[in-house]
C-alpha positions as CSV (number, residue, x, y, z in Angstrom):
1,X,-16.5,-5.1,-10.4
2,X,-14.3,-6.3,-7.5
3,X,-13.5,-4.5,-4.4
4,X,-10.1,-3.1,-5.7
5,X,-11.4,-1.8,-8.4
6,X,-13.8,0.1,-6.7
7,X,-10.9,2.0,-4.5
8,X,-10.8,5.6,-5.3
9,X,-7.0,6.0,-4.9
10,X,-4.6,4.1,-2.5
11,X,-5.0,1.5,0.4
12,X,-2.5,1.7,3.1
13,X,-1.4,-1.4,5.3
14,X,0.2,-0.6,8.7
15,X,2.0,-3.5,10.4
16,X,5.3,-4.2,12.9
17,X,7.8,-5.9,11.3
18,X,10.6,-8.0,13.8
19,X,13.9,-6.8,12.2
20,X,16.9,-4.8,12.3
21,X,16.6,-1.9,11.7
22,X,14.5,1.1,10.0
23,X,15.6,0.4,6.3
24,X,14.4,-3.7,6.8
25,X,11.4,-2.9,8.2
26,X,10.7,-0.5,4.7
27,X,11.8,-3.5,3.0
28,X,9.8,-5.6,4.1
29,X,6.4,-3.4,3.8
30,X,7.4,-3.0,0.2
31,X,7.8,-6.8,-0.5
32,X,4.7,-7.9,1.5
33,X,2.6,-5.0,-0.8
34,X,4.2,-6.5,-3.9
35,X,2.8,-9.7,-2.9
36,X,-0.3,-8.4,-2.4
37,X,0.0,-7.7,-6.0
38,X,0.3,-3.3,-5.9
39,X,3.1,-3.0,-8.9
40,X,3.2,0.4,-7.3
41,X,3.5,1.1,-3.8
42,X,5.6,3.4,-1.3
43,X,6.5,4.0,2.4
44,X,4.6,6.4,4.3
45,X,6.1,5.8,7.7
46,X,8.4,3.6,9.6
47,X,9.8,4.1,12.9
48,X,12.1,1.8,15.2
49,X,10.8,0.5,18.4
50,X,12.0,-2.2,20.8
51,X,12.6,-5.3,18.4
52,X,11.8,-4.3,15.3
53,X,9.1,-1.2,13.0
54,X,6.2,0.0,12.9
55,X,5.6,0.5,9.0
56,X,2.8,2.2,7.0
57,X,3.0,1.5,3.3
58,X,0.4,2.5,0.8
59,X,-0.5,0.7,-2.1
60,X,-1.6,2.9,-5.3
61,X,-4.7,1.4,-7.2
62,X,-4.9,4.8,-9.0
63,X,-2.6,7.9,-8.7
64,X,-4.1,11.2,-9.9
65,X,-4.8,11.8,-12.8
66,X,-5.0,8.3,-14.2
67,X,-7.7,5.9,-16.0
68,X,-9.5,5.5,-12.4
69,X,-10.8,1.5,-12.4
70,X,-14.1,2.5,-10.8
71,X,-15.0,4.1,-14.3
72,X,-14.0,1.4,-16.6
73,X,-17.1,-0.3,-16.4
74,X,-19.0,2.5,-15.9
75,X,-19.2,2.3,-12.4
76,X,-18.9,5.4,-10.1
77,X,-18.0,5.7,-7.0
78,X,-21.2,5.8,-4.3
């Protein structure tokens, strides 16, 4: 079983982007987690500062509720 699959819930990525403004910086942390490969992701925080934002996006592995990966093999989380 590989790491991602083993991640209870989300994983979140916080980076500065060199843009704009507020609205391509949230761009840009949703195309870098689609290339990542999270299908489904969203932004948790961006702010303007200086020359460009501070993002936080959150990729979802599992949302609640869902087939949780870490049991599909019957693994369980430790």
């Amino acid at each position: 079983m590989s790491a991602r699959q083993k991640i209870l819930d989300a994983c979140d990525i916080e980076t500065f982007f060199v843009c704009k403004d507020a609205e391509e910086g949230k761009r840009l942390g949703l195309a870098l987690m689609k290339e990542l490969g999270f299908a489904d992701c969203d932004v948790v925080f961006s702010e303007m500062a200086g020359p460009g934002a501070r993002v936080r996006v959150r990729g979802y592995v599992n949302r609640p509720g869902s087939t949780y990966t870490w049991r599909q093999e019957g693994g369980r989380p430790s």
